[in-house]
C-alpha positions as CSV (number, residue, x, y, z in Angstrom):
1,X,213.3,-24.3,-106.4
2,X,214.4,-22.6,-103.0
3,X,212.7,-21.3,-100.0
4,X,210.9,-17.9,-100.8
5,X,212.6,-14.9,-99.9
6,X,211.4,-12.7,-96.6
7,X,209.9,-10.0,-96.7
8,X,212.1,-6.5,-97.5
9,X,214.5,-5.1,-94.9
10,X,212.9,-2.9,-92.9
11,X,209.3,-4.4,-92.8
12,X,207.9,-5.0,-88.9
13,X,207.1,-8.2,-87.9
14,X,206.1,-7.2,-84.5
15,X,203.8,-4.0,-83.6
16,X,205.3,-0.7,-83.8
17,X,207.0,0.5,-80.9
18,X,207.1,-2.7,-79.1
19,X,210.4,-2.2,-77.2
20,X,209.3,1.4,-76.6
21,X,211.4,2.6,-73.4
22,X,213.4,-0.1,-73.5
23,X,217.0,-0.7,-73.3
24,X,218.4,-3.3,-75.1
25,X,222.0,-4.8,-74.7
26,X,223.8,-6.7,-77.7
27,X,227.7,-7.9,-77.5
28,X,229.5,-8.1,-80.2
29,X,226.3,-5.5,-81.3
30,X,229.2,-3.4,-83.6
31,X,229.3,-5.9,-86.9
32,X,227.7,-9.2,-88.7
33,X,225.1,-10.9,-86.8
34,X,225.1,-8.5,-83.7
35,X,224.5,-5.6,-85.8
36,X,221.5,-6.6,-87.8
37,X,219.9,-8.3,-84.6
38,X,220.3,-4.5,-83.2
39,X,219.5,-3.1,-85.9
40,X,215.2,-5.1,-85.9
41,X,215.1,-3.9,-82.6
42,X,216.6,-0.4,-83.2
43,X,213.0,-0.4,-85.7
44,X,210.6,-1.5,-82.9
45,X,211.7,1.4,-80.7
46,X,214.0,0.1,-78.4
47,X,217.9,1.6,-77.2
48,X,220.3,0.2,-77.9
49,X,223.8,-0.5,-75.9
50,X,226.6,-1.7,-78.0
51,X,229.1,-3.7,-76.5
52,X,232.8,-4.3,-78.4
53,X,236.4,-5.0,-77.3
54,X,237.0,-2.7,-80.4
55,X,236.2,1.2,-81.3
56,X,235.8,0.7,-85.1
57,X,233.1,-1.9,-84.2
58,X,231.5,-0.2,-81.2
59,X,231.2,3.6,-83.3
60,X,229.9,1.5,-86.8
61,X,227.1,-0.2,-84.6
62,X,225.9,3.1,-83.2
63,X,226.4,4.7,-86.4
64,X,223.9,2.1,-87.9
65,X,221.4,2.4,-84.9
66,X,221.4,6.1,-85.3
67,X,220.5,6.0,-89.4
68,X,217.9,4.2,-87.9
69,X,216.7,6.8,-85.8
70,X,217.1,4.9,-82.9
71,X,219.2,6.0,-79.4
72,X,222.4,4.4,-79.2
73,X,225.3,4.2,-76.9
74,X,228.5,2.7,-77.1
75,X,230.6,1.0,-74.4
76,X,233.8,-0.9,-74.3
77,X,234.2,-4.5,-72.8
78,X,235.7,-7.3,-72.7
79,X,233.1,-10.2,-71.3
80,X,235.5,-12.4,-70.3
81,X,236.0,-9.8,-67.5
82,X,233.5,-10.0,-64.9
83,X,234.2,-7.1,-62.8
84,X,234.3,-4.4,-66.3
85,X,230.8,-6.4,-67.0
86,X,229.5,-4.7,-63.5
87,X,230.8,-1.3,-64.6
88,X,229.3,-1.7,-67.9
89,X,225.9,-2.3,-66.7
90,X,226.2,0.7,-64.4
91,X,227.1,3.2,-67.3
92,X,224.6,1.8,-69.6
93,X,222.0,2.4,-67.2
94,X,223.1,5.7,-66.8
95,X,223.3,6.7,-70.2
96,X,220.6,4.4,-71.3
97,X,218.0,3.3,-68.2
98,X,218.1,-0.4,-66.7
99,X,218.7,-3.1,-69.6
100,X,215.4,-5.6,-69.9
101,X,217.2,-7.5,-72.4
102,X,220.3,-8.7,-73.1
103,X,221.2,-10.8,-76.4
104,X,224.7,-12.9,-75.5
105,X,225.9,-12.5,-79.1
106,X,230.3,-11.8,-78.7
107,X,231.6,-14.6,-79.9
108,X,235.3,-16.3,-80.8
109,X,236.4,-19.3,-82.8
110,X,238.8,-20.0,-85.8
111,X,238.5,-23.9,-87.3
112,X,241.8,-25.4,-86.1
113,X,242.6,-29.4,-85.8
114,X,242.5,-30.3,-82.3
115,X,246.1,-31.6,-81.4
116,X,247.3,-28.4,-82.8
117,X,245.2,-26.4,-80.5
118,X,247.0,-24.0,-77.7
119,X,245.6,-24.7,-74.2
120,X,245.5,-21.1,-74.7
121,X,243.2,-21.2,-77.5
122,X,241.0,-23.8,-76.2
123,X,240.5,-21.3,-73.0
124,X,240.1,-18.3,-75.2
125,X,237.7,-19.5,-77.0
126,X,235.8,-21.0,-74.0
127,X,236.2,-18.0,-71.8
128,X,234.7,-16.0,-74.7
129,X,231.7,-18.0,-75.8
130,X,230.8,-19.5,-72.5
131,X,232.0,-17.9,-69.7
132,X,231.6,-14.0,-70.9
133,X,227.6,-15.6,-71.9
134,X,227.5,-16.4,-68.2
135,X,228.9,-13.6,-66.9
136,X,226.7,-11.3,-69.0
137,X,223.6,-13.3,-68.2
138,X,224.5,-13.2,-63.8
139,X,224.6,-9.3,-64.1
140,X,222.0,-8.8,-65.9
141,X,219.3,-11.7,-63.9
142,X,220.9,-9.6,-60.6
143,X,219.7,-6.3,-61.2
144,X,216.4,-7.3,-62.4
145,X,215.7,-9.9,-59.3
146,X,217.2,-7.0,-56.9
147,X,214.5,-4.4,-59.2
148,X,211.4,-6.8,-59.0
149,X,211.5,-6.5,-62.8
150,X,211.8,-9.5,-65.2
151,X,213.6,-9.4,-68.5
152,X,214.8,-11.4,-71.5
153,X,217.8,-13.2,-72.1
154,X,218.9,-14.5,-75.6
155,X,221.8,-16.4,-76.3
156,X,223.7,-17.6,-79.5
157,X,224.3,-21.0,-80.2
158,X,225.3,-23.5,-82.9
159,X,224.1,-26.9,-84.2
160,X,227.3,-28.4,-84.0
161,X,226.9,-27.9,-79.8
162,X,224.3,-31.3,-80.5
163,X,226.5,-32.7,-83.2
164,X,230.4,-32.0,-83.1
165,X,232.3,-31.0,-86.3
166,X,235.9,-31.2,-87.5
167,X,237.7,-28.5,-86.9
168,X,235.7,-27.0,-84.0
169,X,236.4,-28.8,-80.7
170,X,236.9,-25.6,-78.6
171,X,233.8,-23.7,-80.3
172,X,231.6,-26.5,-80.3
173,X,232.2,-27.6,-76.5
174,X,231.4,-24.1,-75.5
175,X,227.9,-23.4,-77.7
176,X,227.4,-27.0,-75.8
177,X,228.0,-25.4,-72.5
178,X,225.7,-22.1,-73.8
179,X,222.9,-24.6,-74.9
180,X,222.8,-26.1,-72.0
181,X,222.9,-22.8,-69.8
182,X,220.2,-21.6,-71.5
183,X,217.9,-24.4,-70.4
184,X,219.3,-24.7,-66.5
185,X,219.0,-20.7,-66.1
186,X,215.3,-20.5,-67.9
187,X,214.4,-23.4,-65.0
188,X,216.2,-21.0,-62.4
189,X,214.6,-17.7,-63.5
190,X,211.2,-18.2,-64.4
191,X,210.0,-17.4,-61.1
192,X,211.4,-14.4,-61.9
193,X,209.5,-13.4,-65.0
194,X,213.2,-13.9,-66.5
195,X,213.2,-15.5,-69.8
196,X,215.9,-17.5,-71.3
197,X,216.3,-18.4,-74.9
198,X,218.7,-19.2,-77.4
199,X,219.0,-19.2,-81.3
200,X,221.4,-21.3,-83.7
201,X,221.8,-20.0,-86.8
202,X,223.3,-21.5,-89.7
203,X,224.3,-19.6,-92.9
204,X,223.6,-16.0,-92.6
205,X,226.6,-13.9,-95.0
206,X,226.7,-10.4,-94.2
207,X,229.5,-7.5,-95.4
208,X,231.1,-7.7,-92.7
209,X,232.5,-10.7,-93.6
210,X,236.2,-10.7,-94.9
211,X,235.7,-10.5,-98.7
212,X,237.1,-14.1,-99.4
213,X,234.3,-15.9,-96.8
214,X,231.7,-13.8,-98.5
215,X,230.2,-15.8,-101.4
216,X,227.0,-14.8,-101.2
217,X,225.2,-11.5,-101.3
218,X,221.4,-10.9,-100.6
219,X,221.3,-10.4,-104.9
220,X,223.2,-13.8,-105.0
221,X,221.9,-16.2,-102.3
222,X,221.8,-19.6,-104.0
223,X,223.0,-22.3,-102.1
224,X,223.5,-25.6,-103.5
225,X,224.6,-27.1,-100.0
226,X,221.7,-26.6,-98.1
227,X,218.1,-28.0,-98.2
228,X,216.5,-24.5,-98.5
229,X,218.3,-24.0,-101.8
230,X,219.8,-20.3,-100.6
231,X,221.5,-18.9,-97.4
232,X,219.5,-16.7,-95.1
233,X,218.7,-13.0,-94.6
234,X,220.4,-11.2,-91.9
235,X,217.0,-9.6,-91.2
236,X,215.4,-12.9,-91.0
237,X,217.8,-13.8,-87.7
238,X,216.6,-10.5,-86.2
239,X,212.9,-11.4,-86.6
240,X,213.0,-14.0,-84.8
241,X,215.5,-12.6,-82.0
242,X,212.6,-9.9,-81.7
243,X,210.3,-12.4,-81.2
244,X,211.4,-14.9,-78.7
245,X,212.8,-11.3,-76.2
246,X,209.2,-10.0,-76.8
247,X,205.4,-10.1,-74.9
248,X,204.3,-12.1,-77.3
249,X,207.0,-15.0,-76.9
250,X,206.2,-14.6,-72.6
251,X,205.5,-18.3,-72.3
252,X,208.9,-19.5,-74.4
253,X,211.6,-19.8,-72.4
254,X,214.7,-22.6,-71.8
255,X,214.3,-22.9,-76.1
256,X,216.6,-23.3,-78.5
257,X,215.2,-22.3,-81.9
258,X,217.4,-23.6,-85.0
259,X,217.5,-21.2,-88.0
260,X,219.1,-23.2,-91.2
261,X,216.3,-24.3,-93.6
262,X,217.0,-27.9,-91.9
263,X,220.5,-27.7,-92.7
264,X,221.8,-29.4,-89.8
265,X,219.2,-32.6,-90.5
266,X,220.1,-33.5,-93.8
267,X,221.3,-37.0,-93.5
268,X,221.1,-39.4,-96.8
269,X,221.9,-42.6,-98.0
270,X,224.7,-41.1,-100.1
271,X,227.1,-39.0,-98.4
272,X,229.7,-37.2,-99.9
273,X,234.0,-38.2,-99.2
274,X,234.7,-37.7,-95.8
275,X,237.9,-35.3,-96.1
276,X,239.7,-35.7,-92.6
277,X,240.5,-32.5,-91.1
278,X,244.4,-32.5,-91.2
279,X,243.5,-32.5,-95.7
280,X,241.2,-30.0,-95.0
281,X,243.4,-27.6,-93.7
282,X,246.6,-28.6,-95.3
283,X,248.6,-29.5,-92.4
284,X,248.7,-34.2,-92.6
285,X,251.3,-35.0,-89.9
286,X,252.3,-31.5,-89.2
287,X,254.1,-32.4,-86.3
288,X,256.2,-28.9,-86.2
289,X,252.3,-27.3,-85.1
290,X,251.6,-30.4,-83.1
291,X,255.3,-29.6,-80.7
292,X,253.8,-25.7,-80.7
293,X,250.4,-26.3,-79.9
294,X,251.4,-28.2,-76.8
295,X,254.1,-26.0,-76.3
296,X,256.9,-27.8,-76.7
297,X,260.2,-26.5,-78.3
298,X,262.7,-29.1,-78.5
C-alpha cells in the first residue's frame, strides 16, 4: 500500500481568488517544477511573471498560464546578473503591477564526482542556485520596504543541503547556503511584514523531463524507493507553495517544509551496497577528467 493520491489537477485548496490583483514572480517559471507551481497560482487569480534565460521556456510558461485564463508576461534573465534583475523588476511592474511574491525557483546542477569538477562549474552552479536566490530576494525585499508593503518570499531547496550526497558537492553546498538564507532573511524582514520560506522537494517527475529521466507518469507513479510507495504530484508542490506565500500561512516564516513522503529519513538496519561515486558514473581513476577538471593540460 502507498500514500493516497491528491486530489485532481485543478481542484483549489485555497479560496477562490486569493491572489486576486496580485503579481506573482516565478524563475525558471517556463518548465517542470516552475511551471506547475505557476500554474496553482495562475488558478487562485494571481499574474504571473515568467522569468527564463531561454524563449522556448519563457513563451511555453505563458502559453500554460494563459490556457489557464490567467494574465501572463514573459521576461528574459539571467539571475546571476544583478543589474538585468533591477531592469526586470521594473518592466514586470510595468506590464504587470509591483510583484508581492517572488518564488526563487531557477536552478542548475548536473551530478559530477567532485575532483572532476571545473572551478567553473562549481561557480556556475553556485552563482545560479545561491547567488541569483539572493539577488532575486534583495530586489524584491527593496521595493516592498521602499513601498511600505510586505510580501512573500519562497525559495527552493533540497534535503541533501542537511545531508550531502555523492555526486552533488556544488548543488548541495548551494541549497545549504539557500536554506540557510531563508532563515537569516525571515529574522531580517519580519519587521517588514516580509515573509521568508522555503520548500525541498523530493521526487516530483513531470514532461518536461528528458524522456530517459522520466520513469514515472501520473498513470504510473509507483515507487519502490521511497517510503510513500509512489513519487509525487506536481500539483501537490504547488499546493503547498500556495500555501506558505498566502494570508493564511502569515505567521510561517524562516521554514523549511520538506515534501518526500519521508524520503530523506529512511534510515535502517539494513542498508543497501554503497556504490562509490567514480562506479556510479563510470569514470574509477579517470585521471584524463581529473587533469581537465583542474585544468591542467600536460
Amino acid at each position: 500500500m502507498a500514500l493516497r493520491t491528491p486530489p485532481a489537477e485543478g481542484t483549489a485548496m485555497l479560496p477562490a481568488g486569493t491572489f486576486a490583483g496580485q503579481t506573482v514572480l516565478v524563475t525558471g517559471g517556463g518548465t517542470g517544477l516552475g511551471k506547475g507551481m505557476a500554474a496553482e497560482f495562475a488558478r487562485l487569480g494571481a499574474k504571473l511573471a515568467i522569468v527564463s534565460r531561454k524563449p522556448e521556456h519563457l513563451e511555453a510558461g505563458v502559453a500554460a498560464m494563459r490556457d489557464i485564463g490567467a494574465e501572463a508576461a514573459a521576461f528574459a534573465c539571467d539571475i546571476r546578473d544583478a543589474d538585468r534583475i533591477t531592469e526586470v523588476f521594473d518592466e514586470i511592474e510595468e506590464a504587470l503591477g509591483p510583484v508581492s511574491v517572488l518564488i526563487n525557483n531557477a536552478a542548475g546542477n548536473f551530478p559530477v564526482p567532485a575532483e572532476q569538477m571545473s572551478p567553473n562549474a562549481w561557480k556556475t552552479v553556485v552563482d545560479i542556485v545561491l547567488n541569483g536566490t539572493f539577488n532575486c530576494s534583495h530586489e524584491f525585499a527593496v521595493r516592498r520596504i521602499a513601498a511600505g508593503e510586505g510580501g512573500a518570499i519562497l525559495n527552493i531547496g533540497a534535503t541533501y543541503a542537511w545531508t550531502g550526497g555523492p555526486g552533488t558537492s556544488h548543488s548541495a553546498a548551494a541549497k545549504a547556503g539557500v536554506t540557510n538564507m531563508t532563515q537569516s532573511l525571515a529574522v531580517e524582514w519580519a519587521g517588514d511584514d516580509i515573509r521568508v520560506n522555503c520548500i525541498a522537494p523530493g521526487r516530483f517527475p513531470h514532461g518536461d523531463m528528458p524522456a530517459h529521466m522520466l520513469k514515472h507518469r501520473e498513470d504510473e507513479i509507483a515507487d519502490n524507493t521511497n517510503p510513500g510507495g509512489r513519487v509525487g504530484l506536481v500539483r501537490e508542490l504547488g499546493w503547498a507553495a500556495t500555501y506558505l506565500c498566502s494570508p493564511f500561512a502569515a505567521y510561517v516564516t524562516g521554514h523549511t517544509l520538506v515534501i518526500d513522503a519521508a524520503n530523506w529519513l529512511r534510515r535502517s538496519l539494513v542498508m543497501p551496497e554503497f556504490v562509490p561515486i567514480r562506479d556510479q558514473f563510470g569514470a574509477n581513476a579517470d585521471k584524463a577528467a581529473i587533469k581537465k577538471a583542474r585544468g591542467d593540460r600536460s
